[in-house]
N, C-alpha and C positions, 0 to 999 in steps of 0.2 A: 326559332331555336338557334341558340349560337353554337358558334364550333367549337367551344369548348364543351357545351353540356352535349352533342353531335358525340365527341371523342369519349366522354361518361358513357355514351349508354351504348355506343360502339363496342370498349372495353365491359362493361356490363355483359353484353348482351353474348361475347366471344366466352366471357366465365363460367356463365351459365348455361351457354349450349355445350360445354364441357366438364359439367357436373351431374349427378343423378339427378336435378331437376331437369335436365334437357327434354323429358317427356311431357312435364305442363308446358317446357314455353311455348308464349305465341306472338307473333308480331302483331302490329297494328289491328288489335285486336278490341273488335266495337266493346265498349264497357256498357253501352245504355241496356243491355239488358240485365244488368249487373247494377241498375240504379232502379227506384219506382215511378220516376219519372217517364220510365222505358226513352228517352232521348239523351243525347251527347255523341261523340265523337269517340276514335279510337285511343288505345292508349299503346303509348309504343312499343313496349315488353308489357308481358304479360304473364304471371306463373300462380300456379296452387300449390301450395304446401300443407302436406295432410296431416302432419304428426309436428310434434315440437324439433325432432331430431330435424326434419328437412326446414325447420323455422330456424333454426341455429348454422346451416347449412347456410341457407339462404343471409342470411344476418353476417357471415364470416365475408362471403363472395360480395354483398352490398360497400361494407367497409375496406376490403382489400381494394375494390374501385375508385373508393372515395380518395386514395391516398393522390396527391401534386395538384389536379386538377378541381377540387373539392366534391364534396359528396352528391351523386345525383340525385333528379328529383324521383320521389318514391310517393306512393298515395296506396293504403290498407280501405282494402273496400270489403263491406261486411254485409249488410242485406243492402244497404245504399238508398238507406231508405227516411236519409238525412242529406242527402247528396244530389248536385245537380251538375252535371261535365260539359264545358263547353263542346258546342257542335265541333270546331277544330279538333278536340280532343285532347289530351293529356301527354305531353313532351317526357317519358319517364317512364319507371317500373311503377305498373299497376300489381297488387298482391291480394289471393281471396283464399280465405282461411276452408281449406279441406274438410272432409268427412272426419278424420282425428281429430280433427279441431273444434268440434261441436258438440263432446261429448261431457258428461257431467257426472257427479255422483253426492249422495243426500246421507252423511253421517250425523245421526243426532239433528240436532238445532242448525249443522253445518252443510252449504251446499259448496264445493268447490266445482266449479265448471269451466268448460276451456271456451276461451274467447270468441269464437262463433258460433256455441247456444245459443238459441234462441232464446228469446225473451219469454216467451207465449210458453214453451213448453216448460220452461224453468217456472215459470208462476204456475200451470196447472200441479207439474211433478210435486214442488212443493207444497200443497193444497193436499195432494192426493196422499204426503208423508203426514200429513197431519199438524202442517207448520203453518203460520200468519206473518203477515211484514210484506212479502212480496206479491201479492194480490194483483198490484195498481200495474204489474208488466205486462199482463196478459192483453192487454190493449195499445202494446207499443211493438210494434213490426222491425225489433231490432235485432243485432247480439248482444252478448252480454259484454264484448271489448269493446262494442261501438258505444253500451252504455254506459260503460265506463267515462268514455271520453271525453262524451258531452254531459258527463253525470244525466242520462237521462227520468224523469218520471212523468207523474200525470196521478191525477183524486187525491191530491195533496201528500204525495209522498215521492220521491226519486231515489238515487242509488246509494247516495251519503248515509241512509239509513240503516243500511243491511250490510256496506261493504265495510268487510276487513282488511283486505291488504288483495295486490295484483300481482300479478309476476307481469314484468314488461321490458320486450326486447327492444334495444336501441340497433336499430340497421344503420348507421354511421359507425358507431362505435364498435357494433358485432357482438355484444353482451347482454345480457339477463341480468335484470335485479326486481327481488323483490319489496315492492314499495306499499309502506303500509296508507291509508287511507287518507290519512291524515297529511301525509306529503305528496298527495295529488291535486291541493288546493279545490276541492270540488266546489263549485259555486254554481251560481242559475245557469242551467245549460253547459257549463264550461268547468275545463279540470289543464292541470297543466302537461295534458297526453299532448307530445308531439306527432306532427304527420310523421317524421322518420319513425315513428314508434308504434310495436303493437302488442296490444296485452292481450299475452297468452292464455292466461287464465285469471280468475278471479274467486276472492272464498268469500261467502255473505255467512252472516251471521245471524238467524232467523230466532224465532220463539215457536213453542209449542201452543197451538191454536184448536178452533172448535171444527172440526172437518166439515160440516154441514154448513155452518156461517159462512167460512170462506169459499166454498161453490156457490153458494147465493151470493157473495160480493162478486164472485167472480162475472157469473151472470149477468150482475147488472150495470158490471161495466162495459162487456161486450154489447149487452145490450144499449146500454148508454151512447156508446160510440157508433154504433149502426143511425140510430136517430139522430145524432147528433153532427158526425162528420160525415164527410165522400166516402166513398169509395174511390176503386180505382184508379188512373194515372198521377199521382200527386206524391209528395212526401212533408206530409203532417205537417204541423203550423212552420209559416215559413220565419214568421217572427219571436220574436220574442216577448213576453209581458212586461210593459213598464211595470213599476213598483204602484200599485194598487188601482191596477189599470188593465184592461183583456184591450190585447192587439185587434183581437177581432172585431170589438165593439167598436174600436178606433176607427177599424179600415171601415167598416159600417156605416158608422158616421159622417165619415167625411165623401163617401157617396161614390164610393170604389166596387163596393161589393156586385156581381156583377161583368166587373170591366172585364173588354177583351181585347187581345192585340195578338194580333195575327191564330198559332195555333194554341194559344194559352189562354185561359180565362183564372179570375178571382170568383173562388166556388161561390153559387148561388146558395148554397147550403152550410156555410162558414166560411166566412168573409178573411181567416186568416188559411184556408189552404188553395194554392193555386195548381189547375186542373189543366194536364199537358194532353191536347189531342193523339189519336194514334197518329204515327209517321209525323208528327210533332218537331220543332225545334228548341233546343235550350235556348235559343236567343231571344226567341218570344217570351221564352218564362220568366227570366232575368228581367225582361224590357217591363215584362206586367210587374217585378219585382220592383223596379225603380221608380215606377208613377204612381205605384202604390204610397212608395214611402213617398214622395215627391207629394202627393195631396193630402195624408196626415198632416205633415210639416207645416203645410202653405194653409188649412182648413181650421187645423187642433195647437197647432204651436209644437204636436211632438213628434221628434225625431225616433223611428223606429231602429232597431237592430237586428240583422238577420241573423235566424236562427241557421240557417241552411248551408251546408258545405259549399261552397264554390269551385270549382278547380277549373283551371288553363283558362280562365277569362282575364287580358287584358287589363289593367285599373281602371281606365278609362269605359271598360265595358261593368263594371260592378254599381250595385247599385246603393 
């Protein structure tokens, strides 16, 4: 860490222990249980904010910091369950969206929901109002701000489909704007949500559906993914899908599936999610990450891209 970002999070850290959040914060406080990997390192600050007022709160105190010395480093962790922190840990304000922050509501066709809903319960609640479109969430262990970010989906559908617009705070800047869907660039996996930024809320735009069909889709994607991927210590494919191509047939192939290095393995049960032992290190995950793609590359001719967050690793340590 240099002393200039040392003096960031110094100033930071003096703001905040002098503001109504001084009750969440926490110092060097381990995030791995804040990831699904359950491994990483701590992160320097640490706070929860449970309502939007302490989100705008918190967004005013980030930006007054950022001013001479440039804005510190910030990372919004939501179930982290797209994330993997280095063992070092994270040089910066870590942020995890509250119990106010998780709450939803279903008007007509329309759900608006605050950025760390869950995915699972937003796909049954909708189901249960008698609406179709958002099925395919119920088998993504995310929020609904983290799925914004990476537009996430899965059984041929993701979030491009249902959203209509976000509300999304810039913590450099200190302000809220609502950004319709259309100006979040959403593509495969990716949208142009910055780490400085976190969407507060999001409204989807659903249709009126058959109630009984989608509990039976619903079922059988649960079901699906029980047979189909891990369970436990991991987070979800680590790559990405070439264009008409499955990563996991890839790493398969080229005779990965399997591999283990140190406390991390490439699942025996789907070749694209890699499985982090208890008391585990991120360095082993990363290292399986890199040989992974290291023997697609040298076996298939293709260069993989990862799907997976990274944070405090090194360049030289990325894979």
């Amino acid at each position: 860490m240099t002393a200039a970002v040392r003096d960031l999070l110094a100033d930071l850290d003096r703001r905040l222990a002098d503001s109504e959040l001084a009750p969440s914060l926490k110092r060097d406080y381990s995030l791995a249980g804040h990831t699904t990997y359950r491994v990483g390192g701590p992160a320097r600050l640490f706070v929860t904010v449970d309502d939007r007022a302490e989100l705008a709160t918190l967004a005013s105190i980030v930006a007054r910091s950022s001013t001479g010395g440039g804005p510190p480093p910030v990372l919004v962790v939501g179930r982290g369950s797209n994330l993997l922190v280095a063992d070092r840990g994270f040089d910066g304000l870590a942020i995890a969206l509250g119990g106010g922050l998780t709450e939803f509501e279903i008007d007509g066709t329309t759900v608006t929901a605050s950025g760390g809903a869950l995915l699972p319960v937003l796909a049954r609640a909708s189901v249960d109002a008698g609406l179709t479109g958002f099925e395919w969430a119920v088998g993504v262990p995310g929020t609904a701000g983290g799925a914004v970010r990476m537009n996430a989906g899965g059984h041929g559908a993701d979030m491009s489909e249902s959203l209509v617009e976000a509300v999304v705070v810039d913590l450099h800047r200190g302000d809220a704007a609502v950004r319709d869907a259309g100006r979040l660039d959403l593509g495969y996996r990716s949208s142009s949500i910055a780490m400085h930024q976190v969407v507060a809320s999001v409204k989807l735009q659903l249709r009126y559906g058959d109630r009984q069909s989608s509990r039976a889709e619903l079922a059988e994607i649960v079901q699906w993914r029980r047979a189909n991927q891990p369970g436990g210590r991991n987070a979800g494919s680590v790559f990405t899908n070439p264009e008409h191509d499955a990563a996991g047939a890839l790493i398969e192939a080229a005779g990965a599936k399997g591999l283990r290095i140190g406390t991390a393995e490439v699942s025996p049960k789907h070749a694209n999610f890699i499985q982090s032992d208890e008391g585990g290190r991120a360095a082993d995950v990363v290292e399986v990450m890199s040989e992974v793609r290291r023997r697609v590359k040298a076996e298939l001719g293709v260069d993989l891209a990862v799907e997976t967050r990274l944070v405090g690793f090194e360049p030289w340590e990325l894979p």
